[in-house]
PAKEZA-405181 format. One record per residue (C-alpha): residue number from 1; x, y, z; residue in one letter. Coordinates in nm, 2 decimals. Example, Ala and Ser with C-alpha at 12.3 -4.5 7.8 and 13.67 -1.06 7.14 Angstrom:
BEGIN
<atom><pos>1</pos><X>1.23</X><Y>-0.45</Y><Z>0.78</Z><code>A</code></atom>
<atom><pos>2</pos><X>1.37</X><Y>-0.11</Y><Z>0.71</Z><code>S</code></atom>
***
This chain:
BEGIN
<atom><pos>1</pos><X>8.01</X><Y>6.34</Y><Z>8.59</Z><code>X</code></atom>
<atom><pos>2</pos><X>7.79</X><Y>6.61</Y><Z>8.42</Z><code>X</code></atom>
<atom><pos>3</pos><X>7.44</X><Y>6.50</Y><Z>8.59</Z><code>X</code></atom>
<atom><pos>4</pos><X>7.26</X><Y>6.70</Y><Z>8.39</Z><code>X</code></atom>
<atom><pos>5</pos><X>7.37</X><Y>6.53</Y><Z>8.06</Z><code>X</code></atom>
<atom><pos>6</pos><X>7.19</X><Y>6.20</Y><Z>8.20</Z><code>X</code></atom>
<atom><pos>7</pos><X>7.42</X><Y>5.99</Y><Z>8.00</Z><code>X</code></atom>
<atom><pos>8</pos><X>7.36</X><Y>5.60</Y><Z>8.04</Z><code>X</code></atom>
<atom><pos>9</pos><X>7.79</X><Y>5.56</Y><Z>7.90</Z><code>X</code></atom>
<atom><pos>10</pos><X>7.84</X><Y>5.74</Y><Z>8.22</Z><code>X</code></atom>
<atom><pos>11</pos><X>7.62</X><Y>5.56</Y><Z>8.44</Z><code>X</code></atom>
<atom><pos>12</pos><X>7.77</X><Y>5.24</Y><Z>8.30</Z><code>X</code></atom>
<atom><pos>13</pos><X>8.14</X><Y>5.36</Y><Z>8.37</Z><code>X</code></atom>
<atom><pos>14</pos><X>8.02</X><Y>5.47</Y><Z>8.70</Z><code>X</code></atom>
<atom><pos>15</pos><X>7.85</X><Y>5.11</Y><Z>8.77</Z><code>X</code></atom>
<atom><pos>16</pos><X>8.19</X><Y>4.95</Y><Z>8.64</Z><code>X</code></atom>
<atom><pos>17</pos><X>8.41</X><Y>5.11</Y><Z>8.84</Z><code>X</code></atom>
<atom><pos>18</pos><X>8.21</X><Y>5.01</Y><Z>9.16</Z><code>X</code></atom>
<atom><pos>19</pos><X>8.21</X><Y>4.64</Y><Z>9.08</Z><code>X</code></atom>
<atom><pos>20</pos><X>8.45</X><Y>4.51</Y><Z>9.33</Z><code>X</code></atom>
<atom><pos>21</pos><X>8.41</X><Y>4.85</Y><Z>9.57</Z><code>X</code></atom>
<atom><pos>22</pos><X>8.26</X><Y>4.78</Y><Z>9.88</Z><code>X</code></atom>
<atom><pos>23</pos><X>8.08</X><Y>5.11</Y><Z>9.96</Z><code>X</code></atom>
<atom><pos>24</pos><X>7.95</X><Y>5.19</Y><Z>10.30</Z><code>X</code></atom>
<atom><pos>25</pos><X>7.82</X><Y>5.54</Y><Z>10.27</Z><code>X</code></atom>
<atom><pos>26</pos><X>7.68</X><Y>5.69</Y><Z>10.02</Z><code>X</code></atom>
<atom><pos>27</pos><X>7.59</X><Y>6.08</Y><Z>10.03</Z><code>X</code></atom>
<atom><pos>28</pos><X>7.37</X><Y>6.26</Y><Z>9.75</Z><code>X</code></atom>
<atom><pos>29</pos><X>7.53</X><Y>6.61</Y><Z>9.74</Z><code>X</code></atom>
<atom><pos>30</pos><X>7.48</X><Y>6.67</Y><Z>9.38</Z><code>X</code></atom>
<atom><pos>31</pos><X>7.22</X><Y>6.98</Y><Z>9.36</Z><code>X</code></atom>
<atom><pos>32</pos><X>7.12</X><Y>7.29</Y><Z>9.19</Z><code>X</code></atom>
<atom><pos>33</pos><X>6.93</X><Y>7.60</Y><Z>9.21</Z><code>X</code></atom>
<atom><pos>34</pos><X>6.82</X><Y>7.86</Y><Z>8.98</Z><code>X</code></atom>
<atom><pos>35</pos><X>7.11</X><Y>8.12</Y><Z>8.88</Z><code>X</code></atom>
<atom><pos>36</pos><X>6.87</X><Y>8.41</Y><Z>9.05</Z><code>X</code></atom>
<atom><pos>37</pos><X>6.51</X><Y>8.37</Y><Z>9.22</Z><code>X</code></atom>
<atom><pos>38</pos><X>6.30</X><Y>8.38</Y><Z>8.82</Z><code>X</code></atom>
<atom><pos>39</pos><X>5.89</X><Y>8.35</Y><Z>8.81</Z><code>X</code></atom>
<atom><pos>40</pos><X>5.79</X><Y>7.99</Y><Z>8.71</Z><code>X</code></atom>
<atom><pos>41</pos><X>5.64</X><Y>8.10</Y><Z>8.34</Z><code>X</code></atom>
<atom><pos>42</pos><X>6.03</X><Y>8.30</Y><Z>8.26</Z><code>X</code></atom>
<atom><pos>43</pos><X>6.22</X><Y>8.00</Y><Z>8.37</Z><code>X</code></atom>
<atom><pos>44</pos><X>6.46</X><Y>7.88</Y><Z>8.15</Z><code>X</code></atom>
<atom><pos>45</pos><X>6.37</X><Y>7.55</Y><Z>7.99</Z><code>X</code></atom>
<atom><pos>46</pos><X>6.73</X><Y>7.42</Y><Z>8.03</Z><code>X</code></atom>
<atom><pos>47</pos><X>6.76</X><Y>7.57</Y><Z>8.41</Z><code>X</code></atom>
<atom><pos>48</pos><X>6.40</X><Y>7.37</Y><Z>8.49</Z><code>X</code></atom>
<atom><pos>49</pos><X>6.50</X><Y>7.06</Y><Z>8.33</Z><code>X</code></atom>
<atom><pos>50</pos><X>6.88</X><Y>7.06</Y><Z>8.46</Z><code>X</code></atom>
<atom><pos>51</pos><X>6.76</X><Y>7.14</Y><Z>8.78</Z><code>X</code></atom>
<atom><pos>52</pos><X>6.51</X><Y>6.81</Y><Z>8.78</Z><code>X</code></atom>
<atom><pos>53</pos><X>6.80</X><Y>6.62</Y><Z>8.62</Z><code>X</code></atom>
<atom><pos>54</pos><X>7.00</X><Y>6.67</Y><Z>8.89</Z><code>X</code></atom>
<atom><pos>55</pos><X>6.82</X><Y>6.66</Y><Z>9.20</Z><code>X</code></atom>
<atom><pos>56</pos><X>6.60</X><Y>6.42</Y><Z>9.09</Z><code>X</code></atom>
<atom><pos>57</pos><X>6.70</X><Y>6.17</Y><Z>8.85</Z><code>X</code></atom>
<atom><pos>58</pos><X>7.08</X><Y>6.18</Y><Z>8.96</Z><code>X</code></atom>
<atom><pos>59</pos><X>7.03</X><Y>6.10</Y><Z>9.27</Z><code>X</code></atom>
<atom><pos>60</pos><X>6.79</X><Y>5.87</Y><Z>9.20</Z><code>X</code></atom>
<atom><pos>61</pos><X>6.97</X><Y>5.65</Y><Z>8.92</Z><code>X</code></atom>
<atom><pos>62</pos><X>7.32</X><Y>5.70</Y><Z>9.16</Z><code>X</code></atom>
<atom><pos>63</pos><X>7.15</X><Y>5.54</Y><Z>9.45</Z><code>X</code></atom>
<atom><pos>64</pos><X>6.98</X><Y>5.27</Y><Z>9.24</Z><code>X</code></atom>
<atom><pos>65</pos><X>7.38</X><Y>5.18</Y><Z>9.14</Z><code>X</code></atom>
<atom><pos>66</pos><X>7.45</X><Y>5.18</Y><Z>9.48</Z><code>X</code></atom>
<atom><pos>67</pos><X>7.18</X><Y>5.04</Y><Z>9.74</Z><code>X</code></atom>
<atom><pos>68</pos><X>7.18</X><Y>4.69</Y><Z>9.57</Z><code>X</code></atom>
<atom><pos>69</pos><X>7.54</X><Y>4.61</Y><Z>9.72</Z><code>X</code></atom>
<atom><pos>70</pos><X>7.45</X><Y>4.77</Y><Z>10.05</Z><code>X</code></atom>
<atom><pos>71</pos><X>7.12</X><Y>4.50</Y><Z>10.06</Z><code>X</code></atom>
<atom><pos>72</pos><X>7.36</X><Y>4.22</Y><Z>9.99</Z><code>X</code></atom>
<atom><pos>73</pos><X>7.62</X><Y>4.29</Y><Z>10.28</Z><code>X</code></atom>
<atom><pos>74</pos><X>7.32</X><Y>4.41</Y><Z>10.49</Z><code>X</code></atom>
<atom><pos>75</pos><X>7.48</X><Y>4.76</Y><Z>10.58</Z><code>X</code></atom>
<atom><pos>76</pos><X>7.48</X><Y>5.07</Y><Z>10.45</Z><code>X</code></atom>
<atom><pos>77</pos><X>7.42</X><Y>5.43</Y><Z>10.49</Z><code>X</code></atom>
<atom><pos>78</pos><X>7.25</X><Y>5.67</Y><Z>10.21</Z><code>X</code></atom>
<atom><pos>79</pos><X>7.26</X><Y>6.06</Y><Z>10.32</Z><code>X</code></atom>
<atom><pos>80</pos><X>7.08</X><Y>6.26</Y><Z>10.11</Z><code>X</code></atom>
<atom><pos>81</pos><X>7.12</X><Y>6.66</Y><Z>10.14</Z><code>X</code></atom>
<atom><pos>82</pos><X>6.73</X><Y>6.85</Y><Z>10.15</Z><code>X</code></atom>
<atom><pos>83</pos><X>6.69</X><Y>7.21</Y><Z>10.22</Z><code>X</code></atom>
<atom><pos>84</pos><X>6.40</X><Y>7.38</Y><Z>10.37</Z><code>X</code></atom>
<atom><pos>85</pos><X>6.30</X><Y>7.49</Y><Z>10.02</Z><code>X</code></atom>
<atom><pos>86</pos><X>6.13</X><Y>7.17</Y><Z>10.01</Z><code>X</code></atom>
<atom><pos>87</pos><X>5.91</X><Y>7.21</Y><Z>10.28</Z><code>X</code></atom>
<atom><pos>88</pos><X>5.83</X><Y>7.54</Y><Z>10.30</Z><code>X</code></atom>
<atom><pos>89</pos><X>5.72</X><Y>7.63</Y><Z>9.89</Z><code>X</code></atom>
<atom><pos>90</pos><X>5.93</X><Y>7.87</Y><Z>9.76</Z><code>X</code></atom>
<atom><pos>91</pos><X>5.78</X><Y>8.12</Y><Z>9.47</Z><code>X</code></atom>
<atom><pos>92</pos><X>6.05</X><Y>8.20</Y><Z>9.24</Z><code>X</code></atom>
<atom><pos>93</pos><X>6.19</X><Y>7.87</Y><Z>9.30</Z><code>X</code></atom>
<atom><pos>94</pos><X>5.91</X><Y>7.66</Y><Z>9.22</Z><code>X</code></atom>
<atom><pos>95</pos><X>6.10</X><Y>7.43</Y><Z>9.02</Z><code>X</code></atom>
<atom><pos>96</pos><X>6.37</X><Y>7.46</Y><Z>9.30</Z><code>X</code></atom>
<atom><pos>97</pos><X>6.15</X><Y>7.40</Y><Z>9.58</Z><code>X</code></atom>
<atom><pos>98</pos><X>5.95</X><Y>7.06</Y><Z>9.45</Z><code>X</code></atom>
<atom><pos>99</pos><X>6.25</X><Y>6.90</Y><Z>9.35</Z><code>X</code></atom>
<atom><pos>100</pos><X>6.35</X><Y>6.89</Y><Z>9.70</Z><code>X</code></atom>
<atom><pos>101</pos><X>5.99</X><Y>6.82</Y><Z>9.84</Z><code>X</code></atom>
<atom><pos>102</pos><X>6.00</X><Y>6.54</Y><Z>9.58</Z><code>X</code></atom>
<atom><pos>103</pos><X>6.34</X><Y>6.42</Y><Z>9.78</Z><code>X</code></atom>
<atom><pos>104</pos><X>6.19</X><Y>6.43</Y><Z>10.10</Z><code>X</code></atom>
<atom><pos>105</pos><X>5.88</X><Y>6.14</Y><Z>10.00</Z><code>X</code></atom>
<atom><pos>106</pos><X>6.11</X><Y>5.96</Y><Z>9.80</Z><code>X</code></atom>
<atom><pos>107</pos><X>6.42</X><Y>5.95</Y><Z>10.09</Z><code>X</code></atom>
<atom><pos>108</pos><X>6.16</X><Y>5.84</Y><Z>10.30</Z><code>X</code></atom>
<atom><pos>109</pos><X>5.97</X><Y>5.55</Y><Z>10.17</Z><code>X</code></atom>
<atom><pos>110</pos><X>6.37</X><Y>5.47</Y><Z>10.06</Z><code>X</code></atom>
<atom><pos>111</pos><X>6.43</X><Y>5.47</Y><Z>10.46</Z><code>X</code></atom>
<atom><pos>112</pos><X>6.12</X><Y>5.25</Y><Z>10.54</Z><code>X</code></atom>
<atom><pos>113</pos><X>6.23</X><Y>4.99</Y><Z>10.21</Z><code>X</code></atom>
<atom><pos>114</pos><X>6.57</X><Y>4.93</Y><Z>10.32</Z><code>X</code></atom>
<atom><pos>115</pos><X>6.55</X><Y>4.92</Y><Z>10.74</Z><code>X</code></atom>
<atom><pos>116</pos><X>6.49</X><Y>4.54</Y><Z>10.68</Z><code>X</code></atom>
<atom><pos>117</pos><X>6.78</X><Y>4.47</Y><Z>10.50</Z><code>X</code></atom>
<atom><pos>118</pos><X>7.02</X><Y>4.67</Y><Z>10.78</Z><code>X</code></atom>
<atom><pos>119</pos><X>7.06</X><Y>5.01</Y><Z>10.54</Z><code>X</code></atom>
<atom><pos>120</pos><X>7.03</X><Y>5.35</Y><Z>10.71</Z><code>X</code></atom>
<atom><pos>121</pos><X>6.83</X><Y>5.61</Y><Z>10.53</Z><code>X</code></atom>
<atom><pos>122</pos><X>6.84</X><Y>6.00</Y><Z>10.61</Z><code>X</code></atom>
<atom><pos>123</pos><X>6.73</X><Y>6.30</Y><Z>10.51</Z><code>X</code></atom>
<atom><pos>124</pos><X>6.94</X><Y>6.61</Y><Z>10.63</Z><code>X</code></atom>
<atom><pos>125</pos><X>6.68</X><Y>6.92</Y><Z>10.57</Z><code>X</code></atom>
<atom><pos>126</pos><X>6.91</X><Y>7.25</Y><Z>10.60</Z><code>X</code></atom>
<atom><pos>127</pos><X>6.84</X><Y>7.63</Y><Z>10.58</Z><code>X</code></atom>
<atom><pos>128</pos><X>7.09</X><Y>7.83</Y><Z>10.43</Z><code>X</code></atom>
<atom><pos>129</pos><X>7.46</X><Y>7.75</Y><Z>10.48</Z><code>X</code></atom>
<atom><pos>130</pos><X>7.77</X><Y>7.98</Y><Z>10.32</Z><code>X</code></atom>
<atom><pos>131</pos><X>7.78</X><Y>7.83</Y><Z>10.00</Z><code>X</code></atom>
<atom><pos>132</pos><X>7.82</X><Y>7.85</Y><Z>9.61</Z><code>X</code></atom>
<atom><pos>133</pos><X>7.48</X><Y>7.78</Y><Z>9.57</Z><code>X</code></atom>
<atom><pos>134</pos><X>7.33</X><Y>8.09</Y><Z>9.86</Z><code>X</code></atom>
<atom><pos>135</pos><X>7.58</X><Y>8.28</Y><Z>9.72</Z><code>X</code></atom>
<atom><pos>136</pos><X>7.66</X><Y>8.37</Y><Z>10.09</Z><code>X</code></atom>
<atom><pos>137</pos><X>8.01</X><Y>8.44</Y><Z>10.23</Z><code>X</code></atom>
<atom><pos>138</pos><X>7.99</X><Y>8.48</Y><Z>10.56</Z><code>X</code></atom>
<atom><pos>139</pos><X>7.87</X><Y>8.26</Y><Z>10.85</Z><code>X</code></atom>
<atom><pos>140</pos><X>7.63</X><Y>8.35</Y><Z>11.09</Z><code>X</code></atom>
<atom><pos>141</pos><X>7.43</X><Y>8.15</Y><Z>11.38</Z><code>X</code></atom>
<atom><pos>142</pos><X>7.14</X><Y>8.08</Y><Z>11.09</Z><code>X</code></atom>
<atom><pos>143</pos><X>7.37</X><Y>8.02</Y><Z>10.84</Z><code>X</code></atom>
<atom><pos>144</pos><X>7.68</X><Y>7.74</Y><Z>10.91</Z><code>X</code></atom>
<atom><pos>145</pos><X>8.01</X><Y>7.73</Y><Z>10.71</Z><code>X</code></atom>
<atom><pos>146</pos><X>7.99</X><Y>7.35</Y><Z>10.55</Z><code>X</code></atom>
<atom><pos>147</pos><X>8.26</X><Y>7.27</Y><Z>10.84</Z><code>X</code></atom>
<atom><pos>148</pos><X>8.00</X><Y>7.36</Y><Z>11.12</Z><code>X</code></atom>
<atom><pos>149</pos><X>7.75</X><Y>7.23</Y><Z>10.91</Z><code>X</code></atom>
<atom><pos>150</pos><X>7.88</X><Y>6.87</Y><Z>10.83</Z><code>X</code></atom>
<atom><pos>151</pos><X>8.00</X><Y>6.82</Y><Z>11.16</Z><code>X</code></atom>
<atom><pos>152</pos><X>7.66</X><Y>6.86</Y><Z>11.34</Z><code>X</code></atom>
<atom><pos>153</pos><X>7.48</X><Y>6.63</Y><Z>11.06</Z><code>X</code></atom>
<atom><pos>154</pos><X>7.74</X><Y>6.30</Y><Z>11.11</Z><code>X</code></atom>
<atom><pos>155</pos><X>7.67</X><Y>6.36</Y><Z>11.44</Z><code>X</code></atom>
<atom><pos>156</pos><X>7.30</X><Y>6.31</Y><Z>11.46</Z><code>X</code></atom>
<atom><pos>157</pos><X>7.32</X><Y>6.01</Y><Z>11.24</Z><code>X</code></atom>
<atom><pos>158</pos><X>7.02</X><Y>5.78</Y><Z>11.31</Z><code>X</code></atom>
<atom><pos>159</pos><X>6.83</X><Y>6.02</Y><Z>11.51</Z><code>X</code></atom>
<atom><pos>160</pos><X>6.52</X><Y>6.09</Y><Z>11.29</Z><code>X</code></atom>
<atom><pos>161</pos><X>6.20</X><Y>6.29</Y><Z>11.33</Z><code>X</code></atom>
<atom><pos>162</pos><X>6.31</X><Y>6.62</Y><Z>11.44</Z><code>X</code></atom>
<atom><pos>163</pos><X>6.12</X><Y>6.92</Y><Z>11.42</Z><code>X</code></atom>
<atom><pos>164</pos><X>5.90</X><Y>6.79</Y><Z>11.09</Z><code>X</code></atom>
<atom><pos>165</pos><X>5.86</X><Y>6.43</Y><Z>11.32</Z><code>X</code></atom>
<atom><pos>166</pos><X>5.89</X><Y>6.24</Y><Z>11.01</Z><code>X</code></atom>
<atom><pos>167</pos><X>6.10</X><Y>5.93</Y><Z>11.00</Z><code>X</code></atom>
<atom><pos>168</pos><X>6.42</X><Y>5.90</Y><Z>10.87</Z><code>X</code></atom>
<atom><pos>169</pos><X>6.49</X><Y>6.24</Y><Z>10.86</Z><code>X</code></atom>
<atom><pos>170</pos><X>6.64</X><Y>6.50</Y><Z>11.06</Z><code>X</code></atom>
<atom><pos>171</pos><X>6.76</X><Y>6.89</Y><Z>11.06</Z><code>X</code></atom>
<atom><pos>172</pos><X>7.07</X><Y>6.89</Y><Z>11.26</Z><code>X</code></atom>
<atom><pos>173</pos><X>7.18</X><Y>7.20</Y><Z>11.26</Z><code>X</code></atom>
<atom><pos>174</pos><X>7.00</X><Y>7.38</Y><Z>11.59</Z><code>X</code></atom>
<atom><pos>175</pos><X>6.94</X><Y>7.72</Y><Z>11.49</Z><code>X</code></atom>
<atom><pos>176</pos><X>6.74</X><Y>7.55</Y><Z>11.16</Z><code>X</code></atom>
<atom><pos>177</pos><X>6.62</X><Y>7.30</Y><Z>11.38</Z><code>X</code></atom>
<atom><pos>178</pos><X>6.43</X><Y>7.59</Y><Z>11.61</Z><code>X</code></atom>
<atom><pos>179</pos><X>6.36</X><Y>7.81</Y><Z>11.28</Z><code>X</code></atom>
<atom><pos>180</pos><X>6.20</X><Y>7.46</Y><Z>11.16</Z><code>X</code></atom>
<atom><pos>181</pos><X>5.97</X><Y>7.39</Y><Z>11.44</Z><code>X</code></atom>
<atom><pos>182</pos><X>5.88</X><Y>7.77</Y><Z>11.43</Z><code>X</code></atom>
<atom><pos>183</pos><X>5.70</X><Y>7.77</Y><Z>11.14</Z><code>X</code></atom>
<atom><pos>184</pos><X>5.58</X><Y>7.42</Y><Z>11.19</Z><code>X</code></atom>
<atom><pos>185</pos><X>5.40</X><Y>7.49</Y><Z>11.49</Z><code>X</code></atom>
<atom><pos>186</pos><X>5.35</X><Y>7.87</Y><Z>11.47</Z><code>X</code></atom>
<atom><pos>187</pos><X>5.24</X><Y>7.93</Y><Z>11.14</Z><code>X</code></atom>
<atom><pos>188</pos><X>5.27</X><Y>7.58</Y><Z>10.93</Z><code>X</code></atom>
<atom><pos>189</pos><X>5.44</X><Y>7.58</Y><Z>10.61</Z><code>X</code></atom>
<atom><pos>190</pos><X>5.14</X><Y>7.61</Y><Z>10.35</Z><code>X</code></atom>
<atom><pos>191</pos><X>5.02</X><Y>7.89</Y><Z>10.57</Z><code>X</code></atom>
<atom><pos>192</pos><X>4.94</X><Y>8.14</Y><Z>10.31</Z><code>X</code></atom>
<atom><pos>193</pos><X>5.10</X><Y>8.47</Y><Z>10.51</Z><code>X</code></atom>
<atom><pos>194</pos><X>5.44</X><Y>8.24</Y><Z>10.49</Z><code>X</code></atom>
<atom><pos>195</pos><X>5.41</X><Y>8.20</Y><Z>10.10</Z><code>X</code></atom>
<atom><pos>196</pos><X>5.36</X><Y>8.54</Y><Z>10.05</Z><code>X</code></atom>
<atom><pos>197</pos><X>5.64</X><Y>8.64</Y><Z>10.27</Z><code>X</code></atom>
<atom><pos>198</pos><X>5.85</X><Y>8.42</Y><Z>10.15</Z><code>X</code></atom>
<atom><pos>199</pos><X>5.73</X><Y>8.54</Y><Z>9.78</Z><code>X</code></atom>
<atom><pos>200</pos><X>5.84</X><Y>8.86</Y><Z>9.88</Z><code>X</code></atom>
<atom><pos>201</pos><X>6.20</X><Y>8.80</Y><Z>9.99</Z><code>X</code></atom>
<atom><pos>202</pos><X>6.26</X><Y>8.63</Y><Z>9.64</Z><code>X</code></atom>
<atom><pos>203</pos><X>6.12</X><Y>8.90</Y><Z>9.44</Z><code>X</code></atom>
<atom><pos>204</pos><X>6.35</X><Y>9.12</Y><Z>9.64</Z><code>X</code></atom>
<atom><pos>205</pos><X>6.64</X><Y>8.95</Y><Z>9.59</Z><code>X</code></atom>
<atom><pos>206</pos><X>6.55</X><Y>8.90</Y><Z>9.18</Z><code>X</code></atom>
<atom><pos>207</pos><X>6.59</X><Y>9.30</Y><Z>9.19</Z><code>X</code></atom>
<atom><pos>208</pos><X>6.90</X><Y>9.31</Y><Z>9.35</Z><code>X</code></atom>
<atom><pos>209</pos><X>7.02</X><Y>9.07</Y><Z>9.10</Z><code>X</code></atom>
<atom><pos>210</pos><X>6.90</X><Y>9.20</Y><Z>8.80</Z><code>X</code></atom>
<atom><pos>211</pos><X>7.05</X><Y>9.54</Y><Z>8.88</Z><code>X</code></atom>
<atom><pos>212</pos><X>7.36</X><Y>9.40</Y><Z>8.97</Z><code>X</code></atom>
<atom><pos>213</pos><X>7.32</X><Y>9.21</Y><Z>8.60</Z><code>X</code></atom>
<atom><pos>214</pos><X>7.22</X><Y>9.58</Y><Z>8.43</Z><code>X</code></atom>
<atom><pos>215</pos><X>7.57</X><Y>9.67</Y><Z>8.60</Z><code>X</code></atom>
<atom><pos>216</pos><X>7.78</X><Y>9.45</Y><Z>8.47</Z><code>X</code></atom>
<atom><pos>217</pos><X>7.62</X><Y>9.46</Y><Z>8.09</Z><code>X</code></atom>
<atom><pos>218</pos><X>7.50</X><Y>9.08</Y><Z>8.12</Z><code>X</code></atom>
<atom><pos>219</pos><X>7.17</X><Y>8.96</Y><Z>7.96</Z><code>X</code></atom>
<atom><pos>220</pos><X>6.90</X><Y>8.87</Y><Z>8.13</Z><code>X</code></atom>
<atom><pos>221</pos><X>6.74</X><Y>8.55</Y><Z>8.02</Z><code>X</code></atom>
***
């Protein structure tokens, strides 16, 4: 599926196909970032709403499919993938970085709705791990291969609270869980000197990429 077309003929295949499926687990993986770090007036108004599309509504419409059968045979597990650019704001990935603070409140209430009914909600917050999406190759103790990665978060299932101590969410990965508490306790995450820093590293890395762009002939949107 093409989440970013938002197309109820797909939803409705999608729901068809799971009629007589019993699923146990579901995990919202579907994401996306902007192509390179952009200031919120030059974004794109097909990256902003794609993004929103995706990380939002998809996961929001997929787990609406899904949870009802998970009430009825009272069990069930919904993992959905965070990142930190959710809880620490993000300039130059505004659009980015609320879509996945929107996850966070959403995953939770989720989490506190269906405990009664025997389904496990979680939220898995991550920093940077090799990926498409970082556009990082090689692993490093901050940043996991998905491997390292994805065995740590199956195996803190059902332990919540963490470094953020909110319920039904963890960050399993330990050096993101000690970078987490870090700037929790240290310097907080709305902490201005931390947005500006982080404001910095963005801008940075648009440079890099828009030289690299200029190199290679491409347009810049």
């Amino acid at each position: 599926m093409d989440f970013a077309r938002n197309d109820d003929i797909d939803y409705g295949r999608l729901k068809a196909l799971l009629t007589d499926v019993d699923v146990s687990i579901l995990v919202n993986n579907v994401g996306l970032s902007h192509s390179i770090p952009v200031p919120f007036v030059q974004t794109p108004h097909k990256e902003m709403t794609d993004i929103i599309m995706i990380n939002c509504l998809g996961t929001l419409r997929i787990t609406q499919l899904i949870a009802p059968g998970m009430i009825s045979r009272k069990r069930g597990l919904i993992i959905t993938m965070a990142s930190f650019g959710g809880i620490l704001p993000t300039p130059l990935l505004a659009t980015y970085s609320g879509s996945k603070a929107f996850l966070q409140q959403w995953s939770t209430a989720l989490g506190s709705e269906l405990a009664p009914h025997g389904v496990r909600v979680q939220l898995v917050q991550s920093y940077l791990v090799t990926s498409a999406m970082s556009k990082i190759r090689r692993a490093s103790a901050m940043v996991p291969t998905p491997k390292q990665f994805v065995r740590v978060a199956l195996g803190k299932i059902g332990r919540s609270g963490g470094a953020q101590g909110i319920a039904y969410t963890s960050t399993p990965y330990w050096a993101h869980g000690l970078m987490h508490w870090g700037l929790l306790t240290f310097l907080g995450t709305m902490n201005k000197f931390v947005v500006d820093w982080n404001r910095g590293m963005h801008e940075s890395i648009r440079k890099r990429a828009l030289k690299k762009m200029e190199r290679e002939g491409k347009k810049v949107a």
